[in-house]
N, C-alpha and C positions, 0 to 999 in steps of 0.2 A: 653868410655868417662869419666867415674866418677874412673875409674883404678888408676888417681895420688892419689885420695884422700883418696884413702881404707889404711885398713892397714896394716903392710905387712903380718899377719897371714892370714885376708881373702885374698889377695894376693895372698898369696901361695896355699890356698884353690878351686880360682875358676881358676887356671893357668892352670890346665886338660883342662877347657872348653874354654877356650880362641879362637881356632881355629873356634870353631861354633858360634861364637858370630852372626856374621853377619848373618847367616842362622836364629840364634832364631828372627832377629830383621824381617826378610822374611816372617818367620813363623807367626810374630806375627802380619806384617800386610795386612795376607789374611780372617782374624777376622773381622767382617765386624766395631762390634763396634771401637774397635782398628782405623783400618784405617781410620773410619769416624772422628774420634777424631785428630789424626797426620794430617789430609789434613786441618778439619780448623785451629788448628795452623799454620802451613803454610800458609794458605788464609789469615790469620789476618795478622802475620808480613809481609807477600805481600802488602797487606791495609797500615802497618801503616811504609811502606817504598814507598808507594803513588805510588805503581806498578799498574798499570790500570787492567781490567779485558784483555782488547785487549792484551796487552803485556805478560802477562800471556798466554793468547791462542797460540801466536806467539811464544814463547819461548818453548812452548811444541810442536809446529810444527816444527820449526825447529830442535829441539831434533832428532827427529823421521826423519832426514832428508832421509832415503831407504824407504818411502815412498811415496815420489814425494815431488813436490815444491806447495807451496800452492801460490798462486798470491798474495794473501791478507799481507804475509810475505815474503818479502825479506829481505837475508841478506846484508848488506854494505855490499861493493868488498872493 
């Protein structure tokens, strides 16, 4: 994410790491502080983009949609 603004010395410096990036960002959020931090960011801009708690539920059921269908969420056909 922050890669356009670097410069090109550290550029070229963290370019070995590049491919694992996605794994540190996995890694870092099975950390429990981490993660509890990254979810309420997310909870807040969910809040302050006036996402209901219920829509949020449903949005993550339906995610998971190889789990079964939940009655309470349907998707529009």
């Amino acid at each position: 994410m922050i890669e356009p603004w670097l410069s090109y010395g550290i550029r070229r410096q963290v370019e070995p790491f590049a491919p694992f990036g996605l794994l540190f960002v996995f890694a870092l959020l099975w950390l429990p502080a981490v993660n509890g931090v990254f979810f309420d960011v997310i909870d807040t801009i969910l809040k302050s983009l006036q996402i209901s708690d219920f829509e949020t539920y449903c949005g993550q059921e339906l995610y998971r949609f190889w789990q079964g269908s939940n009655e309470f969420c349907q998707a529009a056909p």
